[in-house]
ChimeraX commands (.cxc) that place a marker at each C-alpha (Angstrom):
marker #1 position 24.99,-28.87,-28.16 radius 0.5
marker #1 position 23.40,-30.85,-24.98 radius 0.5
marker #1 position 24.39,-30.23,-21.61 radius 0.5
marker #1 position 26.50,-33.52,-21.42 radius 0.5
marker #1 position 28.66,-32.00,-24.74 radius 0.5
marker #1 position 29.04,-28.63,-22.53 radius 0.5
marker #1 position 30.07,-29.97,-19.30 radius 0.5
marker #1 position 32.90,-32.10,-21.50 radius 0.5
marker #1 position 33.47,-29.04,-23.10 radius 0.5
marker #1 position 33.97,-26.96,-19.80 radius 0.5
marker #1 position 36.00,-29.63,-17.93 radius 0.5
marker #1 position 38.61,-30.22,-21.03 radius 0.5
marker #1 position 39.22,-26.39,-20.87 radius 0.5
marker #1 position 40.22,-27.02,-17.37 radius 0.5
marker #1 position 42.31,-29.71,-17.84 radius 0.5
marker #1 position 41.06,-32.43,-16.40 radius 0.5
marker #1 position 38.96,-35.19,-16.55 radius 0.5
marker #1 position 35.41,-35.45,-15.83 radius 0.5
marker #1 position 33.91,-37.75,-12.96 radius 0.5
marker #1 position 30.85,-39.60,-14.16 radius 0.5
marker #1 position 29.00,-41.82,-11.62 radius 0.5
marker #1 position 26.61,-44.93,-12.31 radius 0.5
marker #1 position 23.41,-44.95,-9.58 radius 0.5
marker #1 position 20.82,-47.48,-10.59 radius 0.5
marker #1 position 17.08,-45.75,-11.08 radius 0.5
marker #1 position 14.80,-47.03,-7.87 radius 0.5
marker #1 position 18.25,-48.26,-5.93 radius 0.5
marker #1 position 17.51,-48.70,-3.17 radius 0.5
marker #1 position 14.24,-47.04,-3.93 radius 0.5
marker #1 position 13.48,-44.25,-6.05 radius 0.5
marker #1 position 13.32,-41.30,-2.94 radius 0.5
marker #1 position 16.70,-43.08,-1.91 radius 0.5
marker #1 position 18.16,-43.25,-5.64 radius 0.5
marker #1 position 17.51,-39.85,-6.13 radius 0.5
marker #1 position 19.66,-38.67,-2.19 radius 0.5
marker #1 position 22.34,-40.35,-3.14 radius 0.5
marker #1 position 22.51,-39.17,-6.89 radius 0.5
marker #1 position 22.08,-35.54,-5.32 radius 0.5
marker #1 position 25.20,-36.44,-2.76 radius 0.5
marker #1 position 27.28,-37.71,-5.33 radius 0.5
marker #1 position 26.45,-34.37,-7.28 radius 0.5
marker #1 position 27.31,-32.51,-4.06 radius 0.5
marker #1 position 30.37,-34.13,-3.42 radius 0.5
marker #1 position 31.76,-33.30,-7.37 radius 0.5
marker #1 position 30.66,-35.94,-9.90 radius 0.5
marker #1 position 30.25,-33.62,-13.44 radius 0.5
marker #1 position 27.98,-36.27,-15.24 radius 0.5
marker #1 position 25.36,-38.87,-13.90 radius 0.5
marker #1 position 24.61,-42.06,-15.36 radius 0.5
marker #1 position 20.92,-43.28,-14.31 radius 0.5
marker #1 position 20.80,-46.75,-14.82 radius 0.5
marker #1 position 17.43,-48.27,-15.90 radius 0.5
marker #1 position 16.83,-51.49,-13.88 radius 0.5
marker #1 position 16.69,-54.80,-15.99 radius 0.5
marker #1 position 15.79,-58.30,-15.82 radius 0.5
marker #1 position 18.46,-59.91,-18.33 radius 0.5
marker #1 position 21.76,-57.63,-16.94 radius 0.5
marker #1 position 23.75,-59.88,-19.09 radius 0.5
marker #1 position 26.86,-57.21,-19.03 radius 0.5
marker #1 position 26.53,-56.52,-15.58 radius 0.5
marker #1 position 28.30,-57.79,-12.30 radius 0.5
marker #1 position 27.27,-58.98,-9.35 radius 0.5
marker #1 position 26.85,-55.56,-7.35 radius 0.5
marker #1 position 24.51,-53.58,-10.41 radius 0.5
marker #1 position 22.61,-57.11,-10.89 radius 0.5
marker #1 position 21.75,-56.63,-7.01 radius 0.5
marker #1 position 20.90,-53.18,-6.74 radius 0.5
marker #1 position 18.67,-53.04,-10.19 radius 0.5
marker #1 position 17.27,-56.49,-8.32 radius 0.5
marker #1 position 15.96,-54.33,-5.43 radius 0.5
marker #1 position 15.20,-51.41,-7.79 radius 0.5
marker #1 position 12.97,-53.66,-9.61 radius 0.5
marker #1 position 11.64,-55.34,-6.53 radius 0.5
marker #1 position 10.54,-51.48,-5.46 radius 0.5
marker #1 position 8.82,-51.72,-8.48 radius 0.5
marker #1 position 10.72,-49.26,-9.82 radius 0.5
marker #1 position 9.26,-48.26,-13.89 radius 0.5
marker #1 position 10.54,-46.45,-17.18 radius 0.5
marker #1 position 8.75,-43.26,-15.74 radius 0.5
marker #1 position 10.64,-43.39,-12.68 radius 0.5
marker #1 position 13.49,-43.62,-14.68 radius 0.5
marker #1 position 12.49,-40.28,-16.33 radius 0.5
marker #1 position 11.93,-38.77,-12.93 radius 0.5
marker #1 position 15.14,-39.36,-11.26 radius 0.5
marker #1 position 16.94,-37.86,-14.59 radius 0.5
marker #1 position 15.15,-35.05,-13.91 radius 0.5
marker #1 position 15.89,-34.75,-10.38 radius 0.5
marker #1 position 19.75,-35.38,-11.25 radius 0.5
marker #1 position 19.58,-32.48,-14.26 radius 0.5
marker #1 position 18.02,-30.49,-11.24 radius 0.5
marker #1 position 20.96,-31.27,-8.90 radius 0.5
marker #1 position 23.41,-29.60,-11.76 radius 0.5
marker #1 position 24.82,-32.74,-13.65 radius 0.5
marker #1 position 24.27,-33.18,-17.02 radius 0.5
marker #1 position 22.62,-36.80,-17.32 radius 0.5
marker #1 position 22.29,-39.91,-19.22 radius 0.5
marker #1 position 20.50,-43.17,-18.97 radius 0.5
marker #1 position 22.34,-46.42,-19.45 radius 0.5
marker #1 position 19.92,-49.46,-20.60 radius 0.5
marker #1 position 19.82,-52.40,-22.63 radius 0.5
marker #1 position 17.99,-51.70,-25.77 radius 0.5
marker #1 position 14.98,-54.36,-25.16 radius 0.5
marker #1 position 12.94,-51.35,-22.75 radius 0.5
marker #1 position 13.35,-48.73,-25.05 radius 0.5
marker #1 position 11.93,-50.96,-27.90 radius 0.5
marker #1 position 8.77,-52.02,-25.69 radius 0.5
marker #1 position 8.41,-48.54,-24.58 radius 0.5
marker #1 position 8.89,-46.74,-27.65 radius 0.5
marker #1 position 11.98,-45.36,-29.61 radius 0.5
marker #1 position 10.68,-42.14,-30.09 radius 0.5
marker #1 position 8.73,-41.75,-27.00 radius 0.5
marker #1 position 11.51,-42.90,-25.22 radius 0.5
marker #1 position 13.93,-40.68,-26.64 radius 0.5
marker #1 position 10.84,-37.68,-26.33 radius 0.5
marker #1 position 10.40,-38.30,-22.91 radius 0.5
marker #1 position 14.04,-38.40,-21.80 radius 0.5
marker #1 position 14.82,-34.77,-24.00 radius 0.5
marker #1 position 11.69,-33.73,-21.75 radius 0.5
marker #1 position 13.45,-35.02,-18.45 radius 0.5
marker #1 position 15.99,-32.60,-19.24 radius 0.5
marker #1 position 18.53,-36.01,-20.33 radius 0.5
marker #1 position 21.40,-35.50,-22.46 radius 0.5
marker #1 position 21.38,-38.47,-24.54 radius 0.5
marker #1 position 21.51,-42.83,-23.75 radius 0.5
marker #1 position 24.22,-45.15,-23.22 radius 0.5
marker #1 position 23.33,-48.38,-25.12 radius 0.5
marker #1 position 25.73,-51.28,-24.62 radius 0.5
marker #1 position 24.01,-53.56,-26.50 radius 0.5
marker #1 position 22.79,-51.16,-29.18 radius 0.5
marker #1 position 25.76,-50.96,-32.19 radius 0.5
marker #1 position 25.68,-48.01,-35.00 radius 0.5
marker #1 position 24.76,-50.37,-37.45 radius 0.5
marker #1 position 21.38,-51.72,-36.23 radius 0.5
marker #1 position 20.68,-48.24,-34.73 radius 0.5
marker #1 position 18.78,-46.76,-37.57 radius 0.5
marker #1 position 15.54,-46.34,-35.77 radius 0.5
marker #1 position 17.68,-44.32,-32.87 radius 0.5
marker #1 position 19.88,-41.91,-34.72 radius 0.5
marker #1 position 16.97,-40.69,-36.25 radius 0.5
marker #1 position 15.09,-40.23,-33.45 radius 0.5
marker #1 position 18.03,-38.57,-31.48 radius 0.5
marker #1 position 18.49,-36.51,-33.92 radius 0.5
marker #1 position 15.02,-35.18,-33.88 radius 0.5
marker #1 position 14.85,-34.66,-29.79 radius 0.5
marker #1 position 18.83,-33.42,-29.97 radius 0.5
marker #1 position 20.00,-36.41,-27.88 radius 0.5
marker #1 position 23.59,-37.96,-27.41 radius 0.5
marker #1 position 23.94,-41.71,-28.52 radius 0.5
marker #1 position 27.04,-43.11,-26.69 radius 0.5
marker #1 position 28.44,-46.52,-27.79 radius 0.5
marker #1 position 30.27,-48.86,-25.88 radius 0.5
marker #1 position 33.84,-49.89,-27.70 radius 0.5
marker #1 position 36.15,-52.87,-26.73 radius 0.5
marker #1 position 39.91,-54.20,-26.73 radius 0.5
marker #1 position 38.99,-56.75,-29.10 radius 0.5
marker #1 position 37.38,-53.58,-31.61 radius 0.5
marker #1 position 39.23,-53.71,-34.93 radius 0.5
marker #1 position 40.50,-50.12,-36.34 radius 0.5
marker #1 position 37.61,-50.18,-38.46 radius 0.5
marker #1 position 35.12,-50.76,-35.94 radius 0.5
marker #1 position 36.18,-47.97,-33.32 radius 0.5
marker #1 position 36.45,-45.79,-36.42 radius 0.5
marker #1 position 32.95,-46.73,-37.25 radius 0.5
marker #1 position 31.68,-46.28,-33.96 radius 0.5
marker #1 position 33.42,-43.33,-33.50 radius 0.5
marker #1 position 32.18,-41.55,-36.05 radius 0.5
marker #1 position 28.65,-42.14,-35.19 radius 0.5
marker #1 position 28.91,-41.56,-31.30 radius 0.5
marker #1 position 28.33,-38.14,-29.75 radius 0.5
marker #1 position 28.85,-36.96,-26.21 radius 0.5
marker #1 position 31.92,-39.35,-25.57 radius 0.5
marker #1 position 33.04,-42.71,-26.64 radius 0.5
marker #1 position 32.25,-45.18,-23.99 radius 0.5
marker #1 position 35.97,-47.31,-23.81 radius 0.5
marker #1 position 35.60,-50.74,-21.62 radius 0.5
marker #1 position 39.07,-51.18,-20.00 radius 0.5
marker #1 position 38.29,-55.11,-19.47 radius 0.5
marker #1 position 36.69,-57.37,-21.40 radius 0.5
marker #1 position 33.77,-59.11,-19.42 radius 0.5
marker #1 position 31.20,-57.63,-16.90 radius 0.5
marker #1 position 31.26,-54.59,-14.70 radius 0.5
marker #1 position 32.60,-54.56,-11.35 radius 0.5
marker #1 position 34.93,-52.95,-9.17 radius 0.5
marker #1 position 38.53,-54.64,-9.55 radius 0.5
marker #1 position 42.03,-54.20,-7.78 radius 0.5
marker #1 position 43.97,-52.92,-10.95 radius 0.5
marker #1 position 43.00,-50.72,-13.73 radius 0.5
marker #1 position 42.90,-52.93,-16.93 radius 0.5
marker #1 position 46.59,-52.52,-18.78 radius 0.5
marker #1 position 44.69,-52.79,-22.09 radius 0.5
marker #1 position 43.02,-49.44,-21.38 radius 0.5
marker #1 position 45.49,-46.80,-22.42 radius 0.5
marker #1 position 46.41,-48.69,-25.79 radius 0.5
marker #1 position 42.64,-48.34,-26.51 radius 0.5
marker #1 position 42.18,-44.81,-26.37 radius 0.5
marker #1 position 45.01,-44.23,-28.05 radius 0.5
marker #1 position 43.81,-46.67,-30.68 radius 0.5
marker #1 position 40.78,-44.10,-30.42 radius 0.5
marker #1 position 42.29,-40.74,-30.68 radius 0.5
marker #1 position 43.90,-41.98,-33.83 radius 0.5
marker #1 position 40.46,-42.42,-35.30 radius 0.5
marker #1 position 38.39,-39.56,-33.54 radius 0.5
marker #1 position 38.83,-36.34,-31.57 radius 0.5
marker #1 position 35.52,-36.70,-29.82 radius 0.5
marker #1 position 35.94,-37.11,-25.75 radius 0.5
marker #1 position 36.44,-40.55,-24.92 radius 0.5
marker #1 position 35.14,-42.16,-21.36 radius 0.5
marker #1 position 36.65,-45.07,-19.64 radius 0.5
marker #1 position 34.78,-47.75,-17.34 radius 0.5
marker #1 position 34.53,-51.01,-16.01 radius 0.5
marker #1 position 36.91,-50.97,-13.14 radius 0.5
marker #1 position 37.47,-48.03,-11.30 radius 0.5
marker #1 position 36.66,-48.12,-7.75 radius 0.5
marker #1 position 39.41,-45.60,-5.83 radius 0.5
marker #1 position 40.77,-42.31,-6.47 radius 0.5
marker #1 position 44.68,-43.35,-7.18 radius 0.5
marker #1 position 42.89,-45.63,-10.11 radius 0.5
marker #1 position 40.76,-42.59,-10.95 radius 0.5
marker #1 position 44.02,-40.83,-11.62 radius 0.5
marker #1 position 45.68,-43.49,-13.25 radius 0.5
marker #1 position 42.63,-43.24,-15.97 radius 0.5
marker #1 position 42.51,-39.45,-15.84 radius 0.5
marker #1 position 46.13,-39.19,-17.16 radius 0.5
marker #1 position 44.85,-40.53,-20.43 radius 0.5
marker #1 position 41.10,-40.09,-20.67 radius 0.5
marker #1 position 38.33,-37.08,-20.97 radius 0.5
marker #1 position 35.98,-39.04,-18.38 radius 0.5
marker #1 position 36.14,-41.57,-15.87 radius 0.5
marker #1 position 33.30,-43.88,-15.40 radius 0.5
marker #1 position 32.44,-45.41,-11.76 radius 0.5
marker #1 position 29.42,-47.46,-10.65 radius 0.5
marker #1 position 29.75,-50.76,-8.68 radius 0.5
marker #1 position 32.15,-48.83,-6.10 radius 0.5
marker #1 position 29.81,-46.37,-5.47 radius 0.5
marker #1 position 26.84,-48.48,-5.19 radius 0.5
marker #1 position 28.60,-50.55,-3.08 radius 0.5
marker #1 position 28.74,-47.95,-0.47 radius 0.5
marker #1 position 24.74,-48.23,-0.14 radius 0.5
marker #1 position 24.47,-51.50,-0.76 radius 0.5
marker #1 position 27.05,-52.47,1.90 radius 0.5
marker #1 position 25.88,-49.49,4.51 radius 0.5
marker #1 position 23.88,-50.58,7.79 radius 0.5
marker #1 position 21.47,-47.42,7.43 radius 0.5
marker #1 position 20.73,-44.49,4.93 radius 0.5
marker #1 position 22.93,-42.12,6.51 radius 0.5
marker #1 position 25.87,-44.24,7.00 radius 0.5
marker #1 position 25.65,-44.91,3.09 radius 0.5
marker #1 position 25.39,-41.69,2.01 radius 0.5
marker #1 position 28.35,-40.83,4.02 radius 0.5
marker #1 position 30.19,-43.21,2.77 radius 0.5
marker #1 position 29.07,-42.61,-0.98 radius 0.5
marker #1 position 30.11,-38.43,-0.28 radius 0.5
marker #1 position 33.61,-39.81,0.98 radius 0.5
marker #1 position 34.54,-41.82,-2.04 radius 0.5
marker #1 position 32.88,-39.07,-4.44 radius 0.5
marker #1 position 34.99,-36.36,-3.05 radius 0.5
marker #1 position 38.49,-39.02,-3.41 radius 0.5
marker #1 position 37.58,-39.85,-6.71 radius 0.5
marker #1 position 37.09,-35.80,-7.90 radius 0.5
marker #1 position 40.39,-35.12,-6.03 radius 0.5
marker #1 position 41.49,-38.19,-8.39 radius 0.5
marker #1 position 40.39,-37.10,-11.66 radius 0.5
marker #1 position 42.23,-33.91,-10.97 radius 0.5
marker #1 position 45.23,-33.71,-13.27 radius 0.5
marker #1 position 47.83,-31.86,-11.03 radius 0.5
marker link #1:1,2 radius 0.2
marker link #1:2,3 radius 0.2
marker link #1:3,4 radius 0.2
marker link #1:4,5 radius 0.2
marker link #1:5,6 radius 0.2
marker link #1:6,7 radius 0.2
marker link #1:7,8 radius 0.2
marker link #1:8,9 radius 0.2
marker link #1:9,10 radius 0.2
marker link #1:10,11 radius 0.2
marker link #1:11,12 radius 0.2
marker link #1:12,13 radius 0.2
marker link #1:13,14 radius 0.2
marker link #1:14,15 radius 0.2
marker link #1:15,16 radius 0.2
marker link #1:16,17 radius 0.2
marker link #1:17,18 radius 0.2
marker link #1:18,19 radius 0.2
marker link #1:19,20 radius 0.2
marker link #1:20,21 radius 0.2
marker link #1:21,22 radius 0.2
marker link #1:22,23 radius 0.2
marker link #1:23,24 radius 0.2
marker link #1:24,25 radius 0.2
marker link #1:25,26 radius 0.2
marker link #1:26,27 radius 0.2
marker link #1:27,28 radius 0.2
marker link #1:28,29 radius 0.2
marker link #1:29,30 radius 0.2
marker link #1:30,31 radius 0.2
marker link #1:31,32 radius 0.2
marker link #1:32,33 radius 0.2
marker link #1:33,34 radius 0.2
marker link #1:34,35 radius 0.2
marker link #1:35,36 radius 0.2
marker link #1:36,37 radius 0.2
marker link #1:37,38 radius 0.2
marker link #1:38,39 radius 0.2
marker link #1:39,40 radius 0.2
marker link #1:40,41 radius 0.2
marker link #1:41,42 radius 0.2
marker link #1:42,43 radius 0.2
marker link #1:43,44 radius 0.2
marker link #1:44,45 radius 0.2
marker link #1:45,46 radius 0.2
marker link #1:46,47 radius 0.2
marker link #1:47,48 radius 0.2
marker link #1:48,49 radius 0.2
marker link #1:49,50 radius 0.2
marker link #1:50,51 radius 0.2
marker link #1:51,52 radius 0.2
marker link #1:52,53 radius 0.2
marker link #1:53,54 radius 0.2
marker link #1:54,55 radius 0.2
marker link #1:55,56 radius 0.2
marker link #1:56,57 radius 0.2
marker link #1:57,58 radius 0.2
marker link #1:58,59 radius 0.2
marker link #1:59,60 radius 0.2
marker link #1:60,61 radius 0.2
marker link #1:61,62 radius 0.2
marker link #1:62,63 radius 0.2
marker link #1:63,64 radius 0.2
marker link #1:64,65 radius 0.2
marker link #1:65,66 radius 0.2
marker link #1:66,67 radius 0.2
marker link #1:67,68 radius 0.2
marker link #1:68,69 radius 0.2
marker link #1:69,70 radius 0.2
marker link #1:70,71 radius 0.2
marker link #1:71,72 radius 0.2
marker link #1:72,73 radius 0.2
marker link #1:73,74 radius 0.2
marker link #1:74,75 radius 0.2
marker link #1:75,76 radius 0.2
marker link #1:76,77 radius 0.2
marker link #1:77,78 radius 0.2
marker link #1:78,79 radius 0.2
marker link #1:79,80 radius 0.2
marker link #1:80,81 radius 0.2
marker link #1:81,82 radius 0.2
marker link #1:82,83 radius 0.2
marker link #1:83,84 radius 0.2
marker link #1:84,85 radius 0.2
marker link #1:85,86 radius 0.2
marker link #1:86,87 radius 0.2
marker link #1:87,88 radius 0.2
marker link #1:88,89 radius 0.2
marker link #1:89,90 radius 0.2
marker link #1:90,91 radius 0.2
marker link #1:91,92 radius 0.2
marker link #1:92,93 radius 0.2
marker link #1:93,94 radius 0.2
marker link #1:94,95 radius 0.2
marker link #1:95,96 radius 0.2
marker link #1:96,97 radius 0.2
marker link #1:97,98 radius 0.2
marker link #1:98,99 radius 0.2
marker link #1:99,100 radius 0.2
marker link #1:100,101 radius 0.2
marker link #1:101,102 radius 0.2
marker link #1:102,103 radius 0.2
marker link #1:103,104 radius 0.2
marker link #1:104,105 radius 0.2
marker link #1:105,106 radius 0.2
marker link #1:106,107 radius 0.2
marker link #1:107,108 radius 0.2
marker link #1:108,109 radius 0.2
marker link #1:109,110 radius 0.2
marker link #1:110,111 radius 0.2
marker link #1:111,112 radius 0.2
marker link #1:112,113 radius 0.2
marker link #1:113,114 radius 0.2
marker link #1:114,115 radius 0.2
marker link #1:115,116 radius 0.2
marker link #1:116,117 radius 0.2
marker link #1:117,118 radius 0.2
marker link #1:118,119 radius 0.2
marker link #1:119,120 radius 0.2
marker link #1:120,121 radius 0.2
marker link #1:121,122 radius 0.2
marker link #1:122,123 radius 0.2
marker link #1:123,124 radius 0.2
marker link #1:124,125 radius 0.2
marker link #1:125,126 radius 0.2
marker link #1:126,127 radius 0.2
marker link #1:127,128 radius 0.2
marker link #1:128,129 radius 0.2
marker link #1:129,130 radius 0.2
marker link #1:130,131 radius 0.2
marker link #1:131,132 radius 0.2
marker link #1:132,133 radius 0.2
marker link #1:133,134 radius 0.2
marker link #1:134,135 radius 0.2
marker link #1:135,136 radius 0.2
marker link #1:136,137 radius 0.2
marker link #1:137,138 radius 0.2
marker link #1:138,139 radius 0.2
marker link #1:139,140 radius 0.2
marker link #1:140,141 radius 0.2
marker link #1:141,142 radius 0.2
marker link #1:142,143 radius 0.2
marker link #1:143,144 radius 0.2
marker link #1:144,145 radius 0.2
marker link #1:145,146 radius 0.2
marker link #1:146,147 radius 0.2
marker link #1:147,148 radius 0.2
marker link #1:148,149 radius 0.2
marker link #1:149,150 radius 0.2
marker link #1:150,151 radius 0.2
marker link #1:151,152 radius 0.2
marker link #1:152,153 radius 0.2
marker link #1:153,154 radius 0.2
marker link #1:154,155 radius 0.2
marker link #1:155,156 radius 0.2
marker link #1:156,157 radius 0.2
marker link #1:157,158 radius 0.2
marker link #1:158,159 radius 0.2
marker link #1:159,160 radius 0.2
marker link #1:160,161 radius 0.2
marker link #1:161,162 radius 0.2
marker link #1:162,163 radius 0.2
marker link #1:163,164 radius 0.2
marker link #1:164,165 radius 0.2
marker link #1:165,166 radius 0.2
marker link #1:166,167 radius 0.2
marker link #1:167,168 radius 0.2
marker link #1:168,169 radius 0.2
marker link #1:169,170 radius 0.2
marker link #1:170,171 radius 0.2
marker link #1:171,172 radius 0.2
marker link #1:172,173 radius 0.2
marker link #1:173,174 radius 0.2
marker link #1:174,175 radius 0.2
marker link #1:175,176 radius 0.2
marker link #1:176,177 radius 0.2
marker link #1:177,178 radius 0.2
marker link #1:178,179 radius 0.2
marker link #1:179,180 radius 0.2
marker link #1:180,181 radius 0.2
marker link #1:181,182 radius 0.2
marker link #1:182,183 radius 0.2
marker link #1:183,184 radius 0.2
marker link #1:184,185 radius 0.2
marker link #1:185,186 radius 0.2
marker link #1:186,187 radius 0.2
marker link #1:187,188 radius 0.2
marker link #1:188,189 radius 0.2
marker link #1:189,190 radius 0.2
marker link #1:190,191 radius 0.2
marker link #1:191,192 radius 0.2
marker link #1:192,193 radius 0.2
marker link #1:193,194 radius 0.2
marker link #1:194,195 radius 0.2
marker link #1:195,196 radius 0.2
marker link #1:196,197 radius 0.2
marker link #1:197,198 radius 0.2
marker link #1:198,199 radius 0.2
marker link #1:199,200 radius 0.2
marker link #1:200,201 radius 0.2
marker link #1:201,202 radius 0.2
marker link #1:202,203 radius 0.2
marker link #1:203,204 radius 0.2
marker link #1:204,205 radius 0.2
marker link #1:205,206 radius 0.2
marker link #1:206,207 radius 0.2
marker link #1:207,208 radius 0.2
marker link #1:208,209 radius 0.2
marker link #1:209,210 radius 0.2
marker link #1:210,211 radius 0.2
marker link #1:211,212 radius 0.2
marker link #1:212,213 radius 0.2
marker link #1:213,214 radius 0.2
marker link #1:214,215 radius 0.2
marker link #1:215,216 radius 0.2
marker link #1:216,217 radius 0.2
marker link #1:217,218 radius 0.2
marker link #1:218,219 radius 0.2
marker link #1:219,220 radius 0.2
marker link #1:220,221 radius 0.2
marker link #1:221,222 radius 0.2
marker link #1:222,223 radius 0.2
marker link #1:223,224 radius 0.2
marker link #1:224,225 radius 0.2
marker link #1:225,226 radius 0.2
marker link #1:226,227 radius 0.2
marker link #1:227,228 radius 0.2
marker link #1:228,229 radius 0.2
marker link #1:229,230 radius 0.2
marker link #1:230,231 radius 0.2
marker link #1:231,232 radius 0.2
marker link #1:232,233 radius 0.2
marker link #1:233,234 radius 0.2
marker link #1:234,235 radius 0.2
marker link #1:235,236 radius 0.2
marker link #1:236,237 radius 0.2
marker link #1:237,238 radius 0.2
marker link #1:238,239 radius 0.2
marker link #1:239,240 radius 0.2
marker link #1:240,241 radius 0.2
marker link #1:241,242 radius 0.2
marker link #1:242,243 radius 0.2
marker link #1:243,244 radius 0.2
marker link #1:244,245 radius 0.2
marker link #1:245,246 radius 0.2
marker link #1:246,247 radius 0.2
marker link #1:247,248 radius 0.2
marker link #1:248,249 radius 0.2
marker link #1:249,250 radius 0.2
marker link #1:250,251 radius 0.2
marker link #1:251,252 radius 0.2
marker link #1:252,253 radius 0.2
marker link #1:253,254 radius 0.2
marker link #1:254,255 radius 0.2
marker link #1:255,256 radius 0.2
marker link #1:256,257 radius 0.2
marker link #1:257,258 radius 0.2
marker link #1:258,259 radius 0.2
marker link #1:259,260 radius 0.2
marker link #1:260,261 radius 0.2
marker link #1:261,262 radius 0.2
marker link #1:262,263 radius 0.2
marker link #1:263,264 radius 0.2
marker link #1:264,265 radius 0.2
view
């Protein structure tokens, strides 16, 4: 069992939903990435998602696509991906790394997957990787006990999301919109018939993203979700702030309204 499979574990039995938050790896450098990962921690997220900076972001909006810009413009690397996991699992979060599956083919699947068990990383969100071309990875997190977390969609037929289900662990990542990430006004309507397409199929935790960016919406999702999934709102809070200090304020303020949100009272 990894520590992401515990903390989902933990937080069912006290009935609510867990808080996951997206931070970019090197955003707005790595020193920086790793504060505001440790505020967010602080200020009640259960589970961190490090996001490894990319060149082709073809899923992501306009907000991740400009904070992986500057990560990569730090000159932020796969290694200092590795560290800020580390420094996250340090905090007291259990953590995963989100990333297209092009760096983890350059870098190595095994290494990669190696080195992230050796960060002290639960397991890899892969949005672009599906179960069936995933050979290579289930074996090798298998061998470093690592959680491979799949991205499912509206337009996913039954047998898909039973598919995909079935060869997820740690949680079932559920899009609520189709499209690319970004904070929006409304929670997507299409997101409570999805997971309930899923818990006909599976009984594994199931995570919902691509929207969120308030704690009333955080709510909304927690009534019918194990986990709720934030990044561009959060990263707009740096991205948007006139100094470090003033962002990581701002970041601790919407961390603590979107715990209060996920609360199921």
């Amino acid at each position: 069992m990894t520590s992401l499979d515990e903390t989902l574990a933990r937080v069912r039995a006290e009935g609510r939903a867990a808080l996951v938050g997206y931070w970019p790896a090197g955003f707005p450098t790595k020193e920086r990435s790793i504060r505001a990962i440790e505020s967010m921690i602080a200020a009640g997220a259960d589970i961190i998602e490090v996001g490894l900076p990319y060149s082709d972001p073809v899923m992501d909006g306009g907000t991740i696509q400009a904070a992986a810009g500057q990560a990569l413009a730090a000159g932020t690397r796969i290694s200092d991906v590795f560290d800020v996991v580390e420094a996250s699992v340090a905090a007291g979060a259990a953590t995963v790394v989100m990333t297209y599956w092009n760096p983890v083919e350059r870098y190595g699947v095994d290494r990669f997957a190696s080195d992230l068990a050796k960060a002290g990383g639960a397991g890899l969100i892969t949005p672009d990787m599906i179960p069936d071309e995933a050979e290579e990875w289930t074996s090798a997190s298998e061998t470093h006990d690592l959680n491979r977390i799949y991205l499912v969609a509206p337009s996913s037929t039954d047998s898909r999301l039973a598919m995909t289900a079935n060869e997820a662990s740690g949680f079932i990542y559920a899009t609520a919109v189709m499209g690319v990430t970004g904070q929006r006004e409304q929670t997507s309507s299409a997101a409570p018939t999805l997971v309930a397409r899923l818990r006909d199929v599976t009984d594994k935790p199931i995570g919902v993203g691509l929207g969120v960016s308030n704690g009333e919406q955080a709510h909304e999702v927690a009534a019918f979700a194990d986990a709720v999934i934030v990044g561009s709102a959060l990263i707009k809070c740096v991205l948007d702030a006139d100094d470090e200090e003033s962002g990581l304020a701002a970041l601790r303020e919407l961390t603590l309204e979107l715990r209060a949100g996920v609360e199921r009272d």
